[in-house]
MDAnalysis code that builds the backbone (N, CA, C; Angstrom):
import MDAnalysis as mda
import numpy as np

u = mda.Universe.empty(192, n_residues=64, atom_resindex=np.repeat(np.arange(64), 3), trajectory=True)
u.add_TopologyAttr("name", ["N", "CA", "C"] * 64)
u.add_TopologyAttr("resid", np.arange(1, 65))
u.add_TopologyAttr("resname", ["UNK", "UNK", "UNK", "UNK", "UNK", "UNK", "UNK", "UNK", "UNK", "UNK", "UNK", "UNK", "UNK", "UNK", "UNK", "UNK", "UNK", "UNK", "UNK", "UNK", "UNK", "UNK", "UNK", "UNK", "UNK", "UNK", "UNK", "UNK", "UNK", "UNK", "UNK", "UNK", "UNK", "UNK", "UNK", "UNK", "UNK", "UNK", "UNK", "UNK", "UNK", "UNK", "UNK", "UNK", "UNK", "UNK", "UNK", "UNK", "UNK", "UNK", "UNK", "UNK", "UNK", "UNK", "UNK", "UNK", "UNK", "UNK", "UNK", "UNK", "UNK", "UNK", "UNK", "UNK"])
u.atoms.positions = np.array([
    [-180.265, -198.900, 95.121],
    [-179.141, -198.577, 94.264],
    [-178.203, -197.626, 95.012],
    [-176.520, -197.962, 95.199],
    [-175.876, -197.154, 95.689],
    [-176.024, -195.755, 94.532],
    [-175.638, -194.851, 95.495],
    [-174.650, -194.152, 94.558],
    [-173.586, -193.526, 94.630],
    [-172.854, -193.168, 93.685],
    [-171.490, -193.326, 94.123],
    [-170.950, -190.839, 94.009],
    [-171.228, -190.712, 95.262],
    [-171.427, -189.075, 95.301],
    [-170.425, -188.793, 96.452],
    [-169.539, -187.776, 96.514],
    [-168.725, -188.185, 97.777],
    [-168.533, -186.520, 98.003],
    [-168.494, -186.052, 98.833],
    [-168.767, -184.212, 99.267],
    [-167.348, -183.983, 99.068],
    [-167.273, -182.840, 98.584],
    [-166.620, -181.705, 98.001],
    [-165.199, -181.497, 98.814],
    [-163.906, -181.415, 98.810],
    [-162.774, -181.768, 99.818],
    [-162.333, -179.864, 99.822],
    [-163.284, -178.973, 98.558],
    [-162.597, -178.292, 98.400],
    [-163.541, -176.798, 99.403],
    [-164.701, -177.126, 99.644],
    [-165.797, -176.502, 99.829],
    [-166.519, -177.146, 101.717],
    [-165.883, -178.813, 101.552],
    [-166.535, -179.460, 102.624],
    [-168.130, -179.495, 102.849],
    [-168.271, -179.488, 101.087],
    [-170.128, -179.798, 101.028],
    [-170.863, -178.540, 101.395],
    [-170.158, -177.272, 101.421],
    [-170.961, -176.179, 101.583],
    [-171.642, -175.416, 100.258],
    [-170.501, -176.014, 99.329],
    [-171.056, -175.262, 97.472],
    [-170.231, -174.244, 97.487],
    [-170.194, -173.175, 98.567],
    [-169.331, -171.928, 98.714],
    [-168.073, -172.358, 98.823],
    [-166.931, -171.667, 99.378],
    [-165.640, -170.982, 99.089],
    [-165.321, -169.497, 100.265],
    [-164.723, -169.649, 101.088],
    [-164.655, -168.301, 101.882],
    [-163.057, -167.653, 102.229],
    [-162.767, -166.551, 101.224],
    [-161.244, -166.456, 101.618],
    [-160.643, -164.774, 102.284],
    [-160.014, -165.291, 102.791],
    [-159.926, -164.170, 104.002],
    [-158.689, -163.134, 103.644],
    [-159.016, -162.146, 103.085],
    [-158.472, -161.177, 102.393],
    [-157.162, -160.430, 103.405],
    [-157.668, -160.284, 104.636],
    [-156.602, -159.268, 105.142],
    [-157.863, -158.607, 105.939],
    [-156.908, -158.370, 107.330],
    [-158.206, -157.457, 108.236],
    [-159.229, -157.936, 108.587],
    [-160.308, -157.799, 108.619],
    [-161.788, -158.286, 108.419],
    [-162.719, -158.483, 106.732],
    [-161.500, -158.388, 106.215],
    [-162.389, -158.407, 105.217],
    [-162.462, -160.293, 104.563],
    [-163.779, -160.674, 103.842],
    [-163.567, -161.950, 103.669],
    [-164.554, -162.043, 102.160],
    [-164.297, -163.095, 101.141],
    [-164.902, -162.645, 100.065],
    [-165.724, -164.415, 99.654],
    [-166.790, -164.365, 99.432],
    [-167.479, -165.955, 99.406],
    [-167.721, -166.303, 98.178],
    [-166.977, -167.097, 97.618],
    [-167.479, -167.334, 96.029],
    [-168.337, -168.901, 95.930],
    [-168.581, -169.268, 94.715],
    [-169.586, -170.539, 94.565],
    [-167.581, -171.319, 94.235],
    [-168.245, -172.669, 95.263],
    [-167.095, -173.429, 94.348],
    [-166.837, -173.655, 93.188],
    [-165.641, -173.544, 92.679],
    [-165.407, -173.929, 91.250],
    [-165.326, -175.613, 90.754],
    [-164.701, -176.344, 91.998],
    [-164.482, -177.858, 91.723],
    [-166.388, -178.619, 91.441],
    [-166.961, -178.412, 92.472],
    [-168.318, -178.964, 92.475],
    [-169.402, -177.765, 92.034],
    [-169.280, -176.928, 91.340],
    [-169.858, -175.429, 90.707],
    [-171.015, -175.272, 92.074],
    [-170.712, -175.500, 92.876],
    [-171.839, -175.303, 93.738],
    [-172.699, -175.979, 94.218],
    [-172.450, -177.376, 94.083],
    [-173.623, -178.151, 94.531],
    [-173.033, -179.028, 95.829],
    [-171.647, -178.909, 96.037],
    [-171.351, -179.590, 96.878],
    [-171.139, -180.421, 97.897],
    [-171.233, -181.668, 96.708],
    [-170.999, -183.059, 96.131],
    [-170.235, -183.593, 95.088],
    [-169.623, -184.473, 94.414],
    [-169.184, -184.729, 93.249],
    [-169.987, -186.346, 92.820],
    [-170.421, -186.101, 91.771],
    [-170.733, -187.405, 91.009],
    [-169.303, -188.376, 90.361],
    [-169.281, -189.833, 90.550],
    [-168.310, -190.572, 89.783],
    [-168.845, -190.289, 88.582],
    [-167.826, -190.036, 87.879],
    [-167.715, -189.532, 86.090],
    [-167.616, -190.650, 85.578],
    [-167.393, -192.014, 85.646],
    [-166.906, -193.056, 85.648],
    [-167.975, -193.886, 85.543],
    [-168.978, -193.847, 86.682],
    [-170.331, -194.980, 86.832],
    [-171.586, -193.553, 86.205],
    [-171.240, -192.244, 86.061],
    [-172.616, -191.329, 86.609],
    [-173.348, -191.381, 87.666],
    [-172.737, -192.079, 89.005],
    [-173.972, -192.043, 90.327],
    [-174.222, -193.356, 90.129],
    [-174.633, -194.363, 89.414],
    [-175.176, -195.700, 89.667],
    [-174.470, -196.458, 90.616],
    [-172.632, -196.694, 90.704],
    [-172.869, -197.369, 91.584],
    [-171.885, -198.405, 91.427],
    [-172.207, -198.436, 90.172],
    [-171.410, -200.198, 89.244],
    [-170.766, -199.011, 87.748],
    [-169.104, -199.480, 88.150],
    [-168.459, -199.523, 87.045],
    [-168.035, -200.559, 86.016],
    [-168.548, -199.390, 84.911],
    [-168.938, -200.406, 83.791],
    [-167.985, -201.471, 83.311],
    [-166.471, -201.390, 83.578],
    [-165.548, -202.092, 83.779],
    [-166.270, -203.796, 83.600],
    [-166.828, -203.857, 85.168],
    [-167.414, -205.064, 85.949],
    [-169.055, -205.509, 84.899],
    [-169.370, -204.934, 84.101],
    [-170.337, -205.879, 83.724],
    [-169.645, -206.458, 81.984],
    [-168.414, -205.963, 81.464],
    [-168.255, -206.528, 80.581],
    [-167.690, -208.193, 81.142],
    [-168.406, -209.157, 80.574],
    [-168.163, -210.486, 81.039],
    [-167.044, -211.543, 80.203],
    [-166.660, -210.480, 79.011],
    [-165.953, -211.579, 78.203],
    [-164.255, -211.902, 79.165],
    [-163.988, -213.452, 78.574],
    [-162.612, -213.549, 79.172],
    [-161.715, -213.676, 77.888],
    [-160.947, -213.207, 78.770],
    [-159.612, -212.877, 77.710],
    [-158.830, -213.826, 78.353],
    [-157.992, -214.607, 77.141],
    [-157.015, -215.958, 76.999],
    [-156.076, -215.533, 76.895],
    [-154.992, -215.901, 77.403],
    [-153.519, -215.782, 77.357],
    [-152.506, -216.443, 76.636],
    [-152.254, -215.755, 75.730],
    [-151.643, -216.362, 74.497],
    [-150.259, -216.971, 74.583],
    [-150.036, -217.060, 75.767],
    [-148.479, -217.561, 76.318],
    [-148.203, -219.415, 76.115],
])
């Protein structure tokens, strides 16, 4: 089973956050986009893989 997880654009899959204050000083927070796990799950499938879109099979007729 795929799944559909794609790393963090904001963090680069670290979970952290590192921002550079001025001087030497630098301050590390948990990401806010992926709260720290950095990865993101499709919200869409949940990780499976297959959007659910693709298993509804009915066809729709065109009333033209």
């Amino acid at each position: 089973m795929q799944h559909c997880a794609e790393r963090c654009r904001f963090c680069m899959g670290t979970g952290s956050v590192t921002v550079e204050l001025g001087g030497d000083q630098k301050e590390v927070s948990r990401c806010i986009n992926c709260d720290g796990v950095g990865s993101l799950t499709c919200t869409t499938c949940q990780g499976s893989g297959i959007q659910p879109r693709y298993l509804d099979r009915r066809e729709f007729k065109d009333d033209d």
